[in-house]
N, C-alpha and C positions, 0 to 999 in steps of 0.2 A: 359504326362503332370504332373508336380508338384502341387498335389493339398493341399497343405501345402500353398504355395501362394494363392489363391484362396480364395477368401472374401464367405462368406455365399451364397449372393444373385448370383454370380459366380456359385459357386459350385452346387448350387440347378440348375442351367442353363444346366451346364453339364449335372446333371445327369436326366435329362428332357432330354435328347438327347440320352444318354445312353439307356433310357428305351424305346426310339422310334425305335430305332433297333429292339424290339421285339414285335410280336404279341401280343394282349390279351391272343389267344391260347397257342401260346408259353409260353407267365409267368405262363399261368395256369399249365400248363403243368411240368413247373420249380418249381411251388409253391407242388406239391406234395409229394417230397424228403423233404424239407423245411417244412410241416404242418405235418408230420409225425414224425420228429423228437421232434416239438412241441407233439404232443400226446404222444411220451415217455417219456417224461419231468418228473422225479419226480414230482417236486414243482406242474405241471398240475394233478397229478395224484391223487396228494393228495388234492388238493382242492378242493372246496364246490363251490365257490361266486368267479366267474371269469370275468374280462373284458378282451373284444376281442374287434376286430371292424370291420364292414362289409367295406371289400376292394374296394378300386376304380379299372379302368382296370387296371392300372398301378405299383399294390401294391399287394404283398405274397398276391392269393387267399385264402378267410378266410368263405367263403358262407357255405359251407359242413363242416367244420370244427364247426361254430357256432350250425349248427340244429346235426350232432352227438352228440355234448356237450351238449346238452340242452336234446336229447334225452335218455343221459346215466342218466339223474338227476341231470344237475350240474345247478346251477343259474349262465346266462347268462346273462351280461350287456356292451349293445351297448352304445359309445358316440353320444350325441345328439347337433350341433353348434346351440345354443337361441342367438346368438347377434355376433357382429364382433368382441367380444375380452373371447368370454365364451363359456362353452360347460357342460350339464351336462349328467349324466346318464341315463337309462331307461334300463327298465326289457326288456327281449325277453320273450316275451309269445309262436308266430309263426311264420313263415314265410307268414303270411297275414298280420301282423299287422306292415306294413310301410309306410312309405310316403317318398318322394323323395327330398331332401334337396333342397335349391339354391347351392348348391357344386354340384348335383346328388350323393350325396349318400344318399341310403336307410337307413332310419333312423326308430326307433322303435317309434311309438307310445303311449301314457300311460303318467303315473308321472312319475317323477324325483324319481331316488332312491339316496339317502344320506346316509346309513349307509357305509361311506368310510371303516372303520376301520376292516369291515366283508371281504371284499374284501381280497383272499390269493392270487390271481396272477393275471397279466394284460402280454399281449399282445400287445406289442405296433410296430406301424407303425412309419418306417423314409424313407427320401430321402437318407438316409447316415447314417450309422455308423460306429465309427472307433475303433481301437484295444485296446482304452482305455474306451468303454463303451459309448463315446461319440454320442449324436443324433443330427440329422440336419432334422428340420425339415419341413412342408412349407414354415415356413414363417410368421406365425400368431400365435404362441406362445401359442397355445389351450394347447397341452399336456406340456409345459413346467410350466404355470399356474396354471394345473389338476394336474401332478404327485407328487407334494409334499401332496397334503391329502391320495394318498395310502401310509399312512405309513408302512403298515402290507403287502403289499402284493409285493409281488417276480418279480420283473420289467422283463420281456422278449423281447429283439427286435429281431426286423427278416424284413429282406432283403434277394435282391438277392443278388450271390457272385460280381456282377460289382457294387452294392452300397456297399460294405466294403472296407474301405480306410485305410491308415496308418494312418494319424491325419485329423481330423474338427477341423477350427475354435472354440472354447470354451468360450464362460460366465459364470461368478458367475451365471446367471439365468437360465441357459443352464441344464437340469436333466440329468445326467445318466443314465443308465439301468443300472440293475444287470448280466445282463448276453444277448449276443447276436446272433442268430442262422443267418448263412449265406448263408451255405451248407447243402448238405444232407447228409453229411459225419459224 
C-alpha cells in the first residue's frame, strides 16, 4: 500500500490495524530493543528534567523505563490530557500516585509543572513517523500544541519498525522530532 496517498485520518486507520496484529505482550516485548536504545541515548544520558509518557497497550512500553529514570535521579514528567484540546505536565513522585484518565492512561497526580525551558529531552509517542522526522499523531493535536514550548529540549520519537514510513501527510502545525528510534538496531 502507498501510504503517501493516504490522508491522516486513513493512515492512523491503518496503522490501528497494523498494531492489532500484535499482542500487548508481543509490543512489550518489541519495546525492549527500542527503550534500550533510548537509555543509551547521549541527549538521555546527559539530562536532568525529562519528559516521557506512560504508554497505552498499543505504544513502545515506557512503565520500567519511567521508575528506572526516576530511580537513577532524573526528574521525571508525565503528560496530563485537562480538556479536549490541552494537556499539561506533572512531576512523577511514584508509581502510587495516578489515576486513570477518560483515555485510561495512567496519569500523575500533583500540580502542573511549567518550567518548560528546564526540560533537556522528551520522549515522544506516534501512530507514524517518517524518514523525514515527521509525526502522525492521534488525532487531537495535544503534542503538536505542547511541543513548540520545549524549546531546549532534544525531541525523541519511537515506534515500532511497522510505524516507520517513507512520507506522512505534513502541516505548517504538524512538530517534528529531532531524532527517531524505530529499531533496536
Amino acid at each position: 500500500m502507498d501510504m503517501k496517498q493516504l490522508d491522516k485520518k486513513s493512515l492512523r486507520k491503518e496503522m490501528r490495524m497494523r498494531k492489532k496484529q500484535y499482542s500487548t505482550e508481543e509490543l512489550i516485548k518489541e519495546s525492549h530493543p527500542l527503550i534500550q536504545r533510548v537509555l543509551d541515548h547521549p541527549h538521555l544520558q546527559n539530562a536532568k528534567t525529562i519528559l516521557l509518557y506512560n504508554s497505552l497497550p498499543d505504544e513502545v512500553y515506557t512503565h520500567d523505563l519511567i521508575r528506572q529514570l526516576h530511580n537513577e535521579g532524573k526528574t521525571i514528567l508525565l503528560p496530563v490530557v485537562i480538556s479536549d484540546t490541552e494537556m499539561e505536565l506533572r512531576l512523577y513522585k511514584d508509581s502510587e500516585s495516578f489515576e486513570t484518565s477518560s483515555y485510561g492512561i495512567l496519569e500523575p497526580t500533583g500540580e502542573a509543572f511549567t518550567d518548560f525551558s528546564s526540560i533537556e529531552f522528551a520522549l515522544i509517542p506516534g501512530m507514524a513517523f517518517d524518514d523525514e522526522c515527521n509525526r502522525l499523531g492521534r488525532g487531537k493535536g495535544y503534542y503538536d500544541r505542547f511541543l513548540p514550548l520545549l524549546k531546549e529540549a532534544y525531541k525523541l520519537g519511537i515506534c515500532f519498525p511497522f510505524q516507520l514510513l517513507k512520507n506522512i501527510p505534513a502541516e505548517e502545525t504538524d512538530i517534528k522530532v529531532d531524532e527517531c528510534i524505530s529499531s533496536g538496531l
